[in-house]
N, CA, C and O atoms as a GROMACS GRO file, in nm:
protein
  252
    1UNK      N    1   1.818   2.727  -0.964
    1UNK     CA    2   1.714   2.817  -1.008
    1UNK      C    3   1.583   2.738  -1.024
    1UNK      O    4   1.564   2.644  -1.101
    2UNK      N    5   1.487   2.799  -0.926
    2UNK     CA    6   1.354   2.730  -0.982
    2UNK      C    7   1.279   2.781  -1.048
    2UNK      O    8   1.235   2.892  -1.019
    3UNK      N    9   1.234   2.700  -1.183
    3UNK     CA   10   1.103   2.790  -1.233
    3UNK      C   11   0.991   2.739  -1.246
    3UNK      O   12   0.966   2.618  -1.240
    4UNK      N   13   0.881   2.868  -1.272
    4UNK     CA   14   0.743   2.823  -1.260
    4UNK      C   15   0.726   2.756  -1.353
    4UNK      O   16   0.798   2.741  -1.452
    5UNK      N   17   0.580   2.688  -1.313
    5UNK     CA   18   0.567   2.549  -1.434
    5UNK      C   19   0.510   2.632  -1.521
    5UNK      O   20   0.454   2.549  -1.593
    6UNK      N   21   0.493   2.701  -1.551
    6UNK     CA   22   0.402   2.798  -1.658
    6UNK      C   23   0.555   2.824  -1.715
    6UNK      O   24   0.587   2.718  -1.770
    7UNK      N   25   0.629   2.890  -1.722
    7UNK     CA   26   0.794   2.914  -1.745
    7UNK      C   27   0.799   2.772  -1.856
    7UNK      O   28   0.792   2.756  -1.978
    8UNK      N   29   0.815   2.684  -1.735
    8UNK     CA   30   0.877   2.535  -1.797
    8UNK      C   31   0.796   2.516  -1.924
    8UNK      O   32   0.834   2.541  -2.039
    9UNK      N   33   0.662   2.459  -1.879
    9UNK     CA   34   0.640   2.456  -1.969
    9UNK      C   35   0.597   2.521  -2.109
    9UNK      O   36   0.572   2.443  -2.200
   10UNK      N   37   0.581   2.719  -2.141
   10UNK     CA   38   0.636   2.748  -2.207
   10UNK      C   39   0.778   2.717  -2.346
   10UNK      O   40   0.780   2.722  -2.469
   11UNK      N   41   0.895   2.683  -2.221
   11UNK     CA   42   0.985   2.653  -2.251
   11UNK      C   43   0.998   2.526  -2.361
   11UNK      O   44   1.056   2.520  -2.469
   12UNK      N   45   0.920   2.429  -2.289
   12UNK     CA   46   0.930   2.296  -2.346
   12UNK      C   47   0.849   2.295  -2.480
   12UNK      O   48   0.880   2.232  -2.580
   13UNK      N   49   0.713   2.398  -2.459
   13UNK     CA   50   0.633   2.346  -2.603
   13UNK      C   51   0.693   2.467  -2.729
   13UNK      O   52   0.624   2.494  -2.827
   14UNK      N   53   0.808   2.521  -2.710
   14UNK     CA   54   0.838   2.628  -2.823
   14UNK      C   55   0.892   2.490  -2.917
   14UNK      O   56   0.910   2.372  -2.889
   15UNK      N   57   0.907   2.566  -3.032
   15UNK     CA   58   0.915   2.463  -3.206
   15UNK      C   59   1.054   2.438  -3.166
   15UNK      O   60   1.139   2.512  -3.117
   16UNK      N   61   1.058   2.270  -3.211
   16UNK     CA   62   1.230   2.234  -3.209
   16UNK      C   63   1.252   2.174  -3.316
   16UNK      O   64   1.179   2.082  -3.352
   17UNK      N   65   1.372   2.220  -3.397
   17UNK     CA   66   1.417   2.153  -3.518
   17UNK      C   67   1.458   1.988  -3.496
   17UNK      O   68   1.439   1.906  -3.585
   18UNK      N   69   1.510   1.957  -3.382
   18UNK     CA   70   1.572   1.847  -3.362
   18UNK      C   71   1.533   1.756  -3.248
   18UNK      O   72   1.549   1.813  -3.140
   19UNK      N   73   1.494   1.652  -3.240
   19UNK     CA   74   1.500   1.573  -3.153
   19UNK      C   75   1.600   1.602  -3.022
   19UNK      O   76   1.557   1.591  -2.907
   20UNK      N   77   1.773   1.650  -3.056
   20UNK     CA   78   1.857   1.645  -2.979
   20UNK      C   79   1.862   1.834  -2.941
   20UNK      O   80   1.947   1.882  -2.866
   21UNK      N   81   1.731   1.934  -3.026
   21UNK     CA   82   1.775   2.026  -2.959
   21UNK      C   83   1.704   2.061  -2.862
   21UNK      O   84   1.737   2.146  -2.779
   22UNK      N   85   1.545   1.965  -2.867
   22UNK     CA   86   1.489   1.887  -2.750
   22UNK      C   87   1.565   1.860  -2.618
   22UNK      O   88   1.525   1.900  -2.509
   23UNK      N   89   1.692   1.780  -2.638
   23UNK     CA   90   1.729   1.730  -2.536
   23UNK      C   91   1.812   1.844  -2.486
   23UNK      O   92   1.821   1.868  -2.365
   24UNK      N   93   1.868   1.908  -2.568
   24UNK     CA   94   1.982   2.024  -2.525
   24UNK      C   95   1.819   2.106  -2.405
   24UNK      O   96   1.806   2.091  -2.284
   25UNK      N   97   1.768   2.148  -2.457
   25UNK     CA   98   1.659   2.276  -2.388
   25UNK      C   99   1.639   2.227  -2.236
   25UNK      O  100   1.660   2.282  -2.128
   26UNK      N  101   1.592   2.105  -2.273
   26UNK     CA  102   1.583   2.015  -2.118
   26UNK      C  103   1.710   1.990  -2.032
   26UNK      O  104   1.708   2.000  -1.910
   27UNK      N  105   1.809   1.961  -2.097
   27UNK     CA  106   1.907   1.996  -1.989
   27UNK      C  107   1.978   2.117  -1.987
   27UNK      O  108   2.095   2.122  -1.947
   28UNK      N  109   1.937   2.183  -2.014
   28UNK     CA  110   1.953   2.323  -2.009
   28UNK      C  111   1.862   2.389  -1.856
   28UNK      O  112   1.911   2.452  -1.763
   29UNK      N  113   1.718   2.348  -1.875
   29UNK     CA  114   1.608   2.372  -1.779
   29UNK      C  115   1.697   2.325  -1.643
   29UNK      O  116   1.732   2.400  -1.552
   30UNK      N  117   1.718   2.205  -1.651
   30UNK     CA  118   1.723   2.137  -1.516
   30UNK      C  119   1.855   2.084  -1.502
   30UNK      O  120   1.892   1.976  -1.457
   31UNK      N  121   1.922   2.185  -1.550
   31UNK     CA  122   2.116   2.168  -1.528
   31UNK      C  123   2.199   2.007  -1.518
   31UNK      O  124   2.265   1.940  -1.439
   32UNK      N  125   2.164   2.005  -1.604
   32UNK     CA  126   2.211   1.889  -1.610
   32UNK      C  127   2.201   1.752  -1.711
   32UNK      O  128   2.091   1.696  -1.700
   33UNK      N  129   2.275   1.700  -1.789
   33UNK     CA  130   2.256   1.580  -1.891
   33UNK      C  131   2.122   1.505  -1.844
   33UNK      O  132   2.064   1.486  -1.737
   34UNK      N  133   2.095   1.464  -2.014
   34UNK     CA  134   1.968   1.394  -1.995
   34UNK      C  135   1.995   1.329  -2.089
   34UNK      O  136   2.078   1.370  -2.170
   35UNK      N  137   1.941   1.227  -2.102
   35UNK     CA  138   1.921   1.130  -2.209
   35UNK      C  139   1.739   1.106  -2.278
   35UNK      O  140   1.656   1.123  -2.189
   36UNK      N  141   1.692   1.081  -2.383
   36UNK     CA  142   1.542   1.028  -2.395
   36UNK      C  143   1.553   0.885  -2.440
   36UNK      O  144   1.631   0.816  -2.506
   37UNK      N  145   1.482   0.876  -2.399
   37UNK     CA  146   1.477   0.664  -2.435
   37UNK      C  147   1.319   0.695  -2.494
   37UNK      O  148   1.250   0.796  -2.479
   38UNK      N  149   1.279   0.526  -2.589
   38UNK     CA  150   1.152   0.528  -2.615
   38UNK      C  151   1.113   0.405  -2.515
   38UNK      O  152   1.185   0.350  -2.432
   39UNK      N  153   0.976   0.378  -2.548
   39UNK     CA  154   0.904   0.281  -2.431
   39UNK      C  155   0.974   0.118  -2.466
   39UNK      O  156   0.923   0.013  -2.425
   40UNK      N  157   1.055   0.123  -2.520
   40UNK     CA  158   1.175  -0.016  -2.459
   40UNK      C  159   1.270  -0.010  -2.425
   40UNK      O  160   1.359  -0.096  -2.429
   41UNK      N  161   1.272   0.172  -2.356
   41UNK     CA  162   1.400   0.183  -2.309
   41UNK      C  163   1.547   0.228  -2.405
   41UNK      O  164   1.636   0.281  -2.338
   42UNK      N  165   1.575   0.211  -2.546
   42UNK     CA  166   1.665   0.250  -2.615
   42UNK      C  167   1.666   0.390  -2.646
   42UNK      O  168   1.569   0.457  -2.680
   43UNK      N  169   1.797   0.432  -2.631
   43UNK     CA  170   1.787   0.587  -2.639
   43UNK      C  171   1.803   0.623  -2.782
   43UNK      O  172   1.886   0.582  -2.863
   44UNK      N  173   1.688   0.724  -2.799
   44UNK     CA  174   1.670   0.834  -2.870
   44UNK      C  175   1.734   0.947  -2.966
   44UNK      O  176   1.738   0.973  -3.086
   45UNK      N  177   1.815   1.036  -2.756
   45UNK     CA  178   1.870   1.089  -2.809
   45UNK      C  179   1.948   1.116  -2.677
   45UNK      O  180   1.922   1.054  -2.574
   46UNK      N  181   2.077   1.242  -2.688
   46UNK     CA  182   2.090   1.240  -2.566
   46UNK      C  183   2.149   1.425  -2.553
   46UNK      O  184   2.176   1.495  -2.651
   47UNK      N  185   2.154   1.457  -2.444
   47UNK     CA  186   2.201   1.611  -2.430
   47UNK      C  187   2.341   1.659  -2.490
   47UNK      O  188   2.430   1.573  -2.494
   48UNK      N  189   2.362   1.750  -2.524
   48UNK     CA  190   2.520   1.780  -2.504
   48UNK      C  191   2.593   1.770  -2.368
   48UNK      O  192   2.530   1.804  -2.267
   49UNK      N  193   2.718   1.727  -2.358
   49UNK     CA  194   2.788   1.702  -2.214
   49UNK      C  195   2.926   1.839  -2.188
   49UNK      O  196   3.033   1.862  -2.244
   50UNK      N  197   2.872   1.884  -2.106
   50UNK     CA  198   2.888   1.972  -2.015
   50UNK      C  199   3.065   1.943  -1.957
   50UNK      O  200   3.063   1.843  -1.886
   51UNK      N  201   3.196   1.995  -1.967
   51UNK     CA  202   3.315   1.941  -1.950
   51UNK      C  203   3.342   1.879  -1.812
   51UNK      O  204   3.450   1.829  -1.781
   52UNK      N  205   3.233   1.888  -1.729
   52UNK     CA  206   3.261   1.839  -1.621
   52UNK      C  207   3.199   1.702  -1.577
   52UNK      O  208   3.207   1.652  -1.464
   53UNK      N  209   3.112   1.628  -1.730
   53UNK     CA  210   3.126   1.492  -1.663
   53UNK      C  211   3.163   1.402  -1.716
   53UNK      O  212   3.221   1.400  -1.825
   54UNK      N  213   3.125   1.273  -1.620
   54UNK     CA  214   3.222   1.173  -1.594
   54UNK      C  215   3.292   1.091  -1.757
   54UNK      O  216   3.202   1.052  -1.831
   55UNK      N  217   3.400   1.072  -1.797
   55UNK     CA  218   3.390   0.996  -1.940
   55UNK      C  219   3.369   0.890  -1.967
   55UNK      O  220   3.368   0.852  -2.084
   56UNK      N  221   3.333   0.768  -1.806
   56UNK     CA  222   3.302   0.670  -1.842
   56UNK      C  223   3.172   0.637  -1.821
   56UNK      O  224   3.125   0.523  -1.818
   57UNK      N  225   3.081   0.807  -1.799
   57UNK     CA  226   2.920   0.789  -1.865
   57UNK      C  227   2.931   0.819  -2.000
   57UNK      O  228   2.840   0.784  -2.075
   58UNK      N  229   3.045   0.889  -2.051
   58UNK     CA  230   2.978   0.924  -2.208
   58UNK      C  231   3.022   0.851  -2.276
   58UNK      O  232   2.966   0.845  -2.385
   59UNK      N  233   3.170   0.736  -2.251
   59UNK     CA  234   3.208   0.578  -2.274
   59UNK      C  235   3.054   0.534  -2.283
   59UNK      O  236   3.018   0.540  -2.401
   60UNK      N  237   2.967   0.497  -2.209
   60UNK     CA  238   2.826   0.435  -2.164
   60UNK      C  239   2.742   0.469  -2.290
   60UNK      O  240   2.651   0.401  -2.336
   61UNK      N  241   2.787   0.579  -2.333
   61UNK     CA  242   2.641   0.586  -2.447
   61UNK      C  243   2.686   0.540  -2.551
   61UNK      O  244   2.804   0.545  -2.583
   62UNK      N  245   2.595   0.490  -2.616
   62UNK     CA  246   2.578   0.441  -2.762
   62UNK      C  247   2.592   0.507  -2.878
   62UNK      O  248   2.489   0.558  -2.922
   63UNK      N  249   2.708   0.522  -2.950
   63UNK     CA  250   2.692   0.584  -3.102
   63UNK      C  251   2.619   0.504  -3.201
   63UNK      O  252   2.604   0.545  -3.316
   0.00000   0.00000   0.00000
């Protein structure tokens, strides 16, 4: 599904309680896990995972 950037970004600037419900909306948009890192790279936060992926990416993330 493509949407217009007017759509998207709509989408993106509505109020978010959470950092991670941030990340949920975005991979929600663009089907698929996401992670946010800050500018040294350490993540943030990361999406909810979807039952179909891999477990030795979600082994990979950091609690």
């Amino acid at each position: 599904m493509t949407l217009h950037p007017d759509i998207l970004k709509d989408r993106l600037n509505e109020s978010h309680v959470s950092i991670e419900e941030l990340a949920d909306r975005i991979a929600d948009i663009f089907n698929c896990p996401i992670t946010i890192e800050d500018s040294n790279h350490s993540l943030v936060s990361y999406s909810r995972h979807s039952s179909n992926i891999e477990i030795l990416n979600i082994r990979s993330i950091p609690l």
